[in-house]
C-alpha positions as CSV (number, residue, x, y, z in Angstrom):
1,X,-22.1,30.7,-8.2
2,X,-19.8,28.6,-5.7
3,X,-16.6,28.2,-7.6
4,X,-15.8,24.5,-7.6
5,X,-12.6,24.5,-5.2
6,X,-12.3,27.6,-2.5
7,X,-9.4,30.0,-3.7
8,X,-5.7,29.7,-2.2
9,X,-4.7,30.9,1.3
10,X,-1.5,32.7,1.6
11,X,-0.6,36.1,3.5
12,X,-1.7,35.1,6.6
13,X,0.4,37.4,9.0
14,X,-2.0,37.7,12.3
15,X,-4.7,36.2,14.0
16,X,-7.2,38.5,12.5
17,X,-5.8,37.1,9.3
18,X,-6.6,33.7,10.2
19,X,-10.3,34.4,11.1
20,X,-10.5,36.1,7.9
21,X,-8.6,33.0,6.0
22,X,-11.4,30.6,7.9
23,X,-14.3,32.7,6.9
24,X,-13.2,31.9,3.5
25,X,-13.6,28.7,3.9
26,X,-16.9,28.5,5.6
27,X,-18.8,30.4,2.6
28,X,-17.0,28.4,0.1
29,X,-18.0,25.5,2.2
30,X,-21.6,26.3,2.8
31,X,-22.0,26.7,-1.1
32,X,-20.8,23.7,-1.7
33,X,-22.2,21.4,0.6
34,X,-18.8,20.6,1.6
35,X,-18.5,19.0,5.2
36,X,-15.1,20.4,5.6
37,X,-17.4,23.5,6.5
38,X,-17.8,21.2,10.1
39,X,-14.0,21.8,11.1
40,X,-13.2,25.1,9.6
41,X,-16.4,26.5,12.1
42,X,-15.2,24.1,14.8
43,X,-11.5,26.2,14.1
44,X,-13.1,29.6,13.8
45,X,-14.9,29.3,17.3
46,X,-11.3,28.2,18.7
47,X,-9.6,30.9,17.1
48,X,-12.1,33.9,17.9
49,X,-11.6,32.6,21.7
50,X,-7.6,32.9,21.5
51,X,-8.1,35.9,19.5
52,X,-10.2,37.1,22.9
53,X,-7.7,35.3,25.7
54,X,-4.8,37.3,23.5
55,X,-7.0,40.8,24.0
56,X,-7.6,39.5,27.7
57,X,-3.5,39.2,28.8
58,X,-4.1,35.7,28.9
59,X,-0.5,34.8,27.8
60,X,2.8,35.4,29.3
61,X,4.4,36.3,25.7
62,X,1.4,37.6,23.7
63,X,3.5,38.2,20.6
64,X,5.3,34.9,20.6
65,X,1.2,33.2,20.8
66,X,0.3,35.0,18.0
67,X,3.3,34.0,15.9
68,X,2.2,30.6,16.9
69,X,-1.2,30.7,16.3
70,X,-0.7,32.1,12.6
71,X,2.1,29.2,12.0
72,X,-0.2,26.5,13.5
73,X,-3.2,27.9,11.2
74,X,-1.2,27.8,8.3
75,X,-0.4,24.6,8.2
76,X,-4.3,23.5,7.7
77,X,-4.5,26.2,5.3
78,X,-1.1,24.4,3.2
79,X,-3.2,21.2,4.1
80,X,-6.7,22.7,2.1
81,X,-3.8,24.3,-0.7
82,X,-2.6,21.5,-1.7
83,X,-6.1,19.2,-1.6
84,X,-7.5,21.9,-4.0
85,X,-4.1,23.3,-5.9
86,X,-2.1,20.1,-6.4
87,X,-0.6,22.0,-9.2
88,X,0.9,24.7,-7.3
89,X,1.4,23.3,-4.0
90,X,2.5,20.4,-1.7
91,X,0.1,18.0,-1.5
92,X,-1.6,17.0,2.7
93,X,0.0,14.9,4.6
94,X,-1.5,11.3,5.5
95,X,-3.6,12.8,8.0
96,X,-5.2,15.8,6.3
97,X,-5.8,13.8,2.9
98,X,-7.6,11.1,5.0
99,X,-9.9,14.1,6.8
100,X,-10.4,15.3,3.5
101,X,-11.5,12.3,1.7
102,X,-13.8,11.3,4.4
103,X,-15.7,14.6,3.7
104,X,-16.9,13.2,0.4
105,X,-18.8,10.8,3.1
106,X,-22.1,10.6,4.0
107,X,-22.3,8.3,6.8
108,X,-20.0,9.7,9.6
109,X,-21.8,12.2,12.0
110,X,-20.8,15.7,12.0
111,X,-18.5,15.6,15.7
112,X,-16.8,12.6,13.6
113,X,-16.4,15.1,10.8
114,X,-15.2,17.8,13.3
115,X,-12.9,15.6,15.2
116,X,-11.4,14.2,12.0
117,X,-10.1,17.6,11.5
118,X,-9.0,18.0,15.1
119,X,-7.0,14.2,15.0
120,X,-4.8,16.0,12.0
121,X,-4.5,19.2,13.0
122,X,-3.5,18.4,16.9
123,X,-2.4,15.2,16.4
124,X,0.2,15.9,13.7
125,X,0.6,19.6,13.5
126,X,0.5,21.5,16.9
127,X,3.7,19.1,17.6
128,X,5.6,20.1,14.8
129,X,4.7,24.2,15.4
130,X,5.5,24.1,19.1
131,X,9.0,23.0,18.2
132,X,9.8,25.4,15.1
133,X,8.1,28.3,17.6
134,X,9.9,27.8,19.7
135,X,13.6,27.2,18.1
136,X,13.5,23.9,19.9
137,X,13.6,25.1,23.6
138,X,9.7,23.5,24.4
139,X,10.5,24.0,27.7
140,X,9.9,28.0,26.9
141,X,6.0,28.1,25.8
142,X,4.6,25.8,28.8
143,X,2.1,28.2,30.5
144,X,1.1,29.4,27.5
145,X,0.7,26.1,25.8
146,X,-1.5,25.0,29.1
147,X,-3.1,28.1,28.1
148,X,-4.0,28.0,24.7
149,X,-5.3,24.5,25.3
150,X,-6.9,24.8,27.7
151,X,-8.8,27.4,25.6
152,X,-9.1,24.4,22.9
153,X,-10.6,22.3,25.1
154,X,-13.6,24.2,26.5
155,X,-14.4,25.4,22.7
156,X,-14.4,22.0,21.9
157,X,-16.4,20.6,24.5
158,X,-19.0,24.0,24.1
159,X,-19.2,23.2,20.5
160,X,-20.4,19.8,21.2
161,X,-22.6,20.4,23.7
162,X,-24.8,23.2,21.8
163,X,-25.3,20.9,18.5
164,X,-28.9,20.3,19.7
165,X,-30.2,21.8,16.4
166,X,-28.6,19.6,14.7
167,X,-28.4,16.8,16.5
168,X,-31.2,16.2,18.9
169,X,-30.9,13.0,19.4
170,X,-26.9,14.3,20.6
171,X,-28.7,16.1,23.6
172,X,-30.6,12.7,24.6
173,X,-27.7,10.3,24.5
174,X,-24.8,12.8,25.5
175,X,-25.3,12.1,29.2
176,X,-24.8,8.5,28.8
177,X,-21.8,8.9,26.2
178,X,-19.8,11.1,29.3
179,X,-19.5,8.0,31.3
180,X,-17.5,6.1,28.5
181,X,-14.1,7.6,28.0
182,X,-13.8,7.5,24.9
183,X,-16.4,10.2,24.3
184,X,-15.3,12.7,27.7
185,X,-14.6,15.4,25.2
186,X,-12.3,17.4,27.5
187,X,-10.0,13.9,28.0
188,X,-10.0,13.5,24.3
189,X,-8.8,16.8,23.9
190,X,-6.1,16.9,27.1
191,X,-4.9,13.0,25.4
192,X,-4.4,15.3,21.8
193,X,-1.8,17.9,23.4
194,X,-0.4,16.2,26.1
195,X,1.3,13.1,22.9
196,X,1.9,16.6,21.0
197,X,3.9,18.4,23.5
198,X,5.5,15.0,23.8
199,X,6.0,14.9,20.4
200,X,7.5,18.3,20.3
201,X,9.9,17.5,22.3
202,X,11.3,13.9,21.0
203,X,11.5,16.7,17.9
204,X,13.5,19.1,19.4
205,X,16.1,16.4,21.1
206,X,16.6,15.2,17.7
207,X,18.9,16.3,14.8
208,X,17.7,18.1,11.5
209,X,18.5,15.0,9.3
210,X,15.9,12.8,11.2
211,X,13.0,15.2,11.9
212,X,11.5,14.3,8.4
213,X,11.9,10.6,8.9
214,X,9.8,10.9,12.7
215,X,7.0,13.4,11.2
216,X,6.4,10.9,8.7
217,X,6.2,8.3,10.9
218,X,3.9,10.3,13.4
219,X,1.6,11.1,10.3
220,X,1.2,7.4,9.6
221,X,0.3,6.6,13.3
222,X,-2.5,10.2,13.3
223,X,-3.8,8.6,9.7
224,X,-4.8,5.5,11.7
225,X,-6.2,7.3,14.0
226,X,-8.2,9.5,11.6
227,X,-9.4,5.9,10.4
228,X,-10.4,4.6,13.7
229,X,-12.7,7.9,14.4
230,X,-14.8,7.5,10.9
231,X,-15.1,3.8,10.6
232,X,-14.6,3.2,14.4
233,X,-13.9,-0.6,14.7
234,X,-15.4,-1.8,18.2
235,X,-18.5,0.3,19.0
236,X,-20.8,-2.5,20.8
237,X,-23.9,-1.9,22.9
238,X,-24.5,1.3,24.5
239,X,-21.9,3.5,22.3
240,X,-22.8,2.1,18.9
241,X,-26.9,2.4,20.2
242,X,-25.9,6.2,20.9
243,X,-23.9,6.8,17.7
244,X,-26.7,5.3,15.6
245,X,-29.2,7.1,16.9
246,X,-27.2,10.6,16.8
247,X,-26.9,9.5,12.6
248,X,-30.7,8.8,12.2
249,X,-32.0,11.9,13.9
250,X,-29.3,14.8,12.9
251,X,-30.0,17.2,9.9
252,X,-28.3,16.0,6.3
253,X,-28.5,19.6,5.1
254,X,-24.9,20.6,4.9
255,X,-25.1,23.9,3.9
256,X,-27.7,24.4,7.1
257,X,-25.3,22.4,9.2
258,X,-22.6,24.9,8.8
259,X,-24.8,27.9,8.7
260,X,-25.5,26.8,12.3
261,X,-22.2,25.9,13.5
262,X,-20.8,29.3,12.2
263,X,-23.1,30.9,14.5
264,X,-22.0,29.1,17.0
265,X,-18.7,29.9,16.1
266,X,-19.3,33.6,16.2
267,X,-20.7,33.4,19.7
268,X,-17.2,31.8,21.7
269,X,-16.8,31.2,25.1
270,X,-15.7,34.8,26.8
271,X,-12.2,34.4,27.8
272,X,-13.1,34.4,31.7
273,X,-15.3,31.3,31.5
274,X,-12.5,29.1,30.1
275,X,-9.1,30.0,31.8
């Protein structure tokens, strides 16, 4: 029997960790009927393909990556703590609490779901973990940051693009939803860490004292994003037609859903087709 929240995730320490952690969450998830099952496969895939470009001598400081990869993970896994453990731990930012509610929803298609997780995670977190990595120097990671997202990116984008099982109507209209920017995946993505390197850098110029103040601020402005990607407010003519018909033709079986998407997940993009 599916217990009715997914246990607590502490003692992560390396990347193998963090796959492990995710896994977690995916069988809970599939038990459940959760849609925060969409993400956490979305994240596995990305983290199996780091995991690969780590193997591959993809970074210039390996160690340093995977110190950074465990501290960005954990902060989604603090996020899902404290949704589930209120009692025991600090409760989600703005941005994660939003993703997490709109889970409950039936409506939103499953790339809203998955990019509802990305918006927080990106958005708000990978900004706050570049800075702490890296004591504040930014300046230090930038070839491995272009790295690691550039990894991101193409997971993102191959995630997407093999949906067909669940979204056949995704196949039809994806050709047509390229040539509006709002859905080029890959811009979406390079949008994401290009405001969060920026943001991790208006962190590291500032003092202690007013770090809180500006991450609170910067979850208020990712929260209205989060809002704009579930109940977007100006899809007219050919992007609401697509989005519509992506909702009336994709599969409503959760637990399937993220059956599928974890084997997609298991199957990343080898490290030479992405760097």
């Amino acid at each position: 029997m599916t217990p009715a929240v997914p246990a607590p995730i502490e003692g992560v320490r390396t990347i193998q960790d963090v796959v492990d952690a995710i896994d977690s969450v995916i069988l809970w998830s599939t038990g459940a009927e959760s849609r925060l099952g969409y993400f956490a496969a979305l994240y596995k895939r990305i983290t199996i393909a780091v995991q690969t470009a780590l193997a591959g001598g993809a970074f210039e400081d390996p160690d340093r990556m995977e110190l950074f990869d465990v501290a960005f993970a954990q902060r989604y896994f603090d996020a899902l703590n404290g949704r589930f453990h209120p009692g025991s731990h600090r409760q989600p930012t703005r941005s994660w609490q939003l993703t997490f509610d709109a889970a409950q929803r039936e409506d939103p298609i499953i790339v809203a779901h998955m990019f509802g997780g990305v918006n927080a995670h990106i958005g708000l977190d990978l900004g706050i973990v570049v800075q702490q990595i890296t004591g504040g120097q930014v300046a230090d990671l930038g070839a491995d940051y272009q790295t690691i997202n550039a990894v991101l990116a193409s997971q993102v984008a191959g995630t997407i693009e093999r949906l067909n099982e669940l979204s056949p109507a995704l196949a039809d209209v994806y050709a047509v939803l390229r040539d509006h920017e709002v859905f080029v995946v890959n811009e979406v993505i390079r949008g994401y860490r290009d405001s969060a390197w920026r943001f991790a850098t208006r962190l590291a110029l500032q003092p202690n004292i007013l770090r809180p103040i500006s991450i609170r601020l910067r979850d208020r402005k990712v929260a209205g994003q989060g809002t704009a990607i579930y109940d977007p407010p100006s899809l007219t003519g050919v992007l609401a037609s697509a989005v519509r018909a992506v909702a009336a033709r994709e599969s409503r079986d959760v637990a399937h859903n993220i059956e599928v998407l974890d084997r997609i997940a298991s199957s990343a993009m080898p490290i030479a087709t992405v760097l």
